[in-house]
N, C-alpha and C positions, 0 to 999 in steps of 0.2 A: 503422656498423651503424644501422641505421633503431629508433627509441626506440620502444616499441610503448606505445600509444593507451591514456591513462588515460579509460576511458569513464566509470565511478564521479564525478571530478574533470568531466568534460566537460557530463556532466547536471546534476551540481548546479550549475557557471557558470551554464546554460542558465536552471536552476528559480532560480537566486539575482540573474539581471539584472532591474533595472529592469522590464521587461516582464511578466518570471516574476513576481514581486511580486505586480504590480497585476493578473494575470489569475487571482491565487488569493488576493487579497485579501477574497472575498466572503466573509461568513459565515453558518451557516446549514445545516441539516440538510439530504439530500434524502428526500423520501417514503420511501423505500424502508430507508434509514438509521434513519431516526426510528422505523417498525414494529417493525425488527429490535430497537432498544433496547428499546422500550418491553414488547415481546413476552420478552425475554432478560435486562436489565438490571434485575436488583433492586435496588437501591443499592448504598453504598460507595463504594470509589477505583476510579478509573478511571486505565489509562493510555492515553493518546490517542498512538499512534506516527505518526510522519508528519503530524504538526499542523497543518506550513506556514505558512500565519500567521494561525491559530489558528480556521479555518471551520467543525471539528467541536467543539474544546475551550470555547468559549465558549458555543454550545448548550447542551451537557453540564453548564457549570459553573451553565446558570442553569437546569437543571432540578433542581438540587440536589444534583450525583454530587462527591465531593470527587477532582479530574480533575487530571492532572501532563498538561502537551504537551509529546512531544522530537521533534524536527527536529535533521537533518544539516545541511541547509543554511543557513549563520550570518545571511544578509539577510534569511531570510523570519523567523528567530528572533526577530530583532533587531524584528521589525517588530512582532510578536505580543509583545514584553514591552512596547514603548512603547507602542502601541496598547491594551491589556488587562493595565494593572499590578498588577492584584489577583488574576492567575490565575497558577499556578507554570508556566512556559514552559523548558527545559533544550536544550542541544546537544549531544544524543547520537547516535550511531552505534549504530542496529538490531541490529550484528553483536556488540555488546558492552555492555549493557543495565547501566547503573550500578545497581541495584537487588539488593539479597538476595533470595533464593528467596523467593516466596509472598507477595508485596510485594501485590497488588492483587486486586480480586473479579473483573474485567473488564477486560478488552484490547479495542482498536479501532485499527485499520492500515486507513485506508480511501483511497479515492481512485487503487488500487492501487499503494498508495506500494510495495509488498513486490515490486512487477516493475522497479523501479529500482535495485533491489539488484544488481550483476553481479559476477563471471559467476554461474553456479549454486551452485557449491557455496556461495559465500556467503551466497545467498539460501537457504539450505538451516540454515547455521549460522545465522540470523536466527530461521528458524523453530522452532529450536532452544533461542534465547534466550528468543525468546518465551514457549514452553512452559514455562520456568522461571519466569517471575515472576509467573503468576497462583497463589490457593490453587486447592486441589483442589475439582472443581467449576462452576471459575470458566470464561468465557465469553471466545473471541480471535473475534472477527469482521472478516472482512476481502474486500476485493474484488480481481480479477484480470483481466488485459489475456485475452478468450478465442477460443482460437487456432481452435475449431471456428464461430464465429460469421460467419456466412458476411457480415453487412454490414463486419466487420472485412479478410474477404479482399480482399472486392472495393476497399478501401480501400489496403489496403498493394499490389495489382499493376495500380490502375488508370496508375499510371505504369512503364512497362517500365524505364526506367534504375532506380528504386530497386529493384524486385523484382528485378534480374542483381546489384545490389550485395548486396543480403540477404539472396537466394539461401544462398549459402553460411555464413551464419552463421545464417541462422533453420534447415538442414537438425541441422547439430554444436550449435549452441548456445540454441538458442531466443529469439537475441534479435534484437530488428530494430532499426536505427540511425534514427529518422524526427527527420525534420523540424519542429518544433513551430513556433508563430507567435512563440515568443520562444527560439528557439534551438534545437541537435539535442539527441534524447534518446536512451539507450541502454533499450530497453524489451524485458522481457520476455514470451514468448506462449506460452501451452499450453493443454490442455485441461481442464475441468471434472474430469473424470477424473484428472487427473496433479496438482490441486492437494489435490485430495480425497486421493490418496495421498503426497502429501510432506509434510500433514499429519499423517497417521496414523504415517506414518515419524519426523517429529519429538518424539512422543509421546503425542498429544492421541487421547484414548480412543472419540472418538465425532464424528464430521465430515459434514457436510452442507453441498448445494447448496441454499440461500436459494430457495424456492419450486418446491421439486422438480424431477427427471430428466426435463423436460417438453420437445416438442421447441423450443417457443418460448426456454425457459431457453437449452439444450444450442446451439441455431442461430441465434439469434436476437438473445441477451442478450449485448452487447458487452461488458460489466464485469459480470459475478453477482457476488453475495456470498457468503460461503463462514460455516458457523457451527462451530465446535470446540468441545469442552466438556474442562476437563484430567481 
């Protein structure tokens, strides 16, 4: 019998080789990130999900937020506690969140670590952990691979053999297998629409698309950001 395909294990290899490393070794806010804190983030603890090796967590740490970073994948961890020994850096897994209820003022999943989750229903229980560890009030902001973004389409079927391959799992599953510059990843895609409600499904009271239902956002904007309030 043919072993079916650990994709979870296959991405993280990918994000945890040598390559993966050093093409998410940068650190440093982007525009768009830094508005959203600044606009939503009142102080406190922060947890930084999907840290990597550590390009939002060390920002955050030096703008003064008291900031934990967990990463899945152990090289990039490995690299962000050697690199930044004064910031608390952990290797957890999104789906099971070592923290008590109400641990933090503010959540941040960015770089759409939350579409590397697979299949769905996991990335559903993530969403779910999540909701449990901010207090009430508190702020998840996070971005998303978007499947109505038409520079994204033309991206995934400008090659006709990967579009027959993905075909059938981006119709059942929403994920599409590509190809990165340091290895394959198992990525997931959906609409602004659809993130908007697996939030609200997860529990989070109040959810919004990061500079509104505009058609540039909705068609346009390859990773939106997404804002939840618990």
């Amino acid at each position: 019998m043919k072993q079916k395909k650990d994709f979870n294990r296959m991405t993280a290899e990918s994000f945890g080789s040598e390559q993966g490393v050093r093409a998410y070794a940068k650190i440093g806010l982007t525009k768009e990130e830094s508005d959203i804190i600044k606009q939503n983030f009142k102080g406190g603890k922060i947890l930084d999900i999907g840290c990597g090796c550590g390009r939002t967590t060390v920002p955050l740490a030096k703008m003064g937020y008291k900031v934990i970073g967990i990463e899945i994948v152990s090289e990039m961890i490995l690299y962000a506690k050697n690199k930044f020994p004064r910031i608390k850096f952990k290797q957890m897994n999104a789906t099971a969140l070592e923290f008590p209820n109400e641990s933090f003022d503010n959540i941040l999943f960015s770089y759409c670590g939350l579409d590397y989750i697979y299949p769905e229903s996991m990335r559903l229980k993530a969403l779910k952990e999540i909701f449990r560890v901010p207090k009430p009030g508190g702020y998840f902001v996070f971005s998303s691979h978007n499947s109505l973004s038409l520079p994204n389409y033309f991206k995934n079927f400008k090659r006709i053999k990967t579009a027959l391959f993905n075909l059938p799992r981006m119709t059942y599953s929403r994920y599409w297998l590509e190809k990165m510059s340091f290895g394959p990843c198992n990525t997931h895609y959906s609409s602004p629409f659809k993130q908007l409600d697996d939030a609200k499904k997860a529990g989070f009271s109040k959810v919004w698309l990061y500079g509104g239902r505009t058609i540039k956002n909705l068609f346009f904007n390859t990773r939106p950001y997404f804002i939840a309030i618990k």
